[in-house]
C-alpha positions in Angstrom: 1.1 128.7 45.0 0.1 129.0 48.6 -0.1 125.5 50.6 -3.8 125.0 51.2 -3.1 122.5 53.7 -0.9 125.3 56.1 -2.1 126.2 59.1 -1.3 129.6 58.2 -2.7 129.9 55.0 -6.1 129.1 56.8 -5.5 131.2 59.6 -4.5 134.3 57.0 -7.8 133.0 54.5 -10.0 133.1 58.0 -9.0 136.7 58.5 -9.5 137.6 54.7 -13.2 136.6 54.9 -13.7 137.6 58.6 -15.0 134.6 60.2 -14.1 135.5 63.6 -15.1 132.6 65.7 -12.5 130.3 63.1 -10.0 133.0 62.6 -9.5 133.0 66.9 -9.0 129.4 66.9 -7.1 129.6 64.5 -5.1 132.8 65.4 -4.7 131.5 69.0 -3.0 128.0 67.8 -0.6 129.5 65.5 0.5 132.0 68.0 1.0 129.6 70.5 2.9 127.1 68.4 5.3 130.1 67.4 5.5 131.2 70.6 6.8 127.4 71.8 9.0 127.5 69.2 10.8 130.8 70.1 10.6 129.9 73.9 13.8 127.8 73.9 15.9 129.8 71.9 14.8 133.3 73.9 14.4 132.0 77.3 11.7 134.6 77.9 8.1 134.6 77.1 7.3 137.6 76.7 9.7 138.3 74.0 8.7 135.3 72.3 5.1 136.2 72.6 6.1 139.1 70.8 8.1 137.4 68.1 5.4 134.8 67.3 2.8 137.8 67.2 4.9 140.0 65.0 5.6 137.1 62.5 1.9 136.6 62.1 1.5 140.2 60.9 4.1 140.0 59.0 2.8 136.6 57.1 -0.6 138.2 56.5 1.4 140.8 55.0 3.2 138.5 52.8 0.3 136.5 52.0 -1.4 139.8 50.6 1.4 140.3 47.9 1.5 136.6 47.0 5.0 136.6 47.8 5.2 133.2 49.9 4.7 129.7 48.3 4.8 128.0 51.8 3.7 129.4 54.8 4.7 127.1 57.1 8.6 127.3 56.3 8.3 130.7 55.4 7.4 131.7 59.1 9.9 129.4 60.8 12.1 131.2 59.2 11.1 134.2 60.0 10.6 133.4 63.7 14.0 131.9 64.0 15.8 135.2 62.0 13.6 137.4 64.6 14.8 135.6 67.8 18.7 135.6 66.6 18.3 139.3 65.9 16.4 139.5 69.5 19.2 137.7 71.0 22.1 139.7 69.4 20.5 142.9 70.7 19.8 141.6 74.0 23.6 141.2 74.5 24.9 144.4 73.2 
């Protein structure tokens, strides 16, 4: 079961029923939060613009098929596998 009380679960619920007005709120907190969260571990924002944004796709996805049972955990986890991978190719 899906945390009704995620941030994400409303911002991917927003988007199913096309409120806009709520859904951009709601889109442009989550993708900032994410975005501060892969900041320190990338050191550049662009990247982690692009990390936060491509994890939100991803947990609509996701959400879709059912397949998370918290949101929340589910895309810090997915933010901070993104970022090591981003790293580990940055290097090479």
């Amino acid at each position: 079961m899906k945390s009704k009380h995620s941030i994400f679960y409303l911002l991917w619920q927003q988007n199913t029923i096309s409120n806009w007005p709520i859904y951009h709120n709601l889109y442009d907190k989550c993708h900032a939060d994410l975005t501060k969260h892969c900041l320190p571990m990338l050191g550049d924002k662009s990247a982690a613009r692009i990390i936060a944004y491509e994890a939100i796709l991803e947990l609509f996805v996701q959400l879709d098929y059912r397949k998370v049972k918290n949101p929340d955990i589910w895309i810090i986890n997915l933010v901070a596998e993104k970022c090591q991978h981003y790293r580990t190719n940055a290097v090479t």
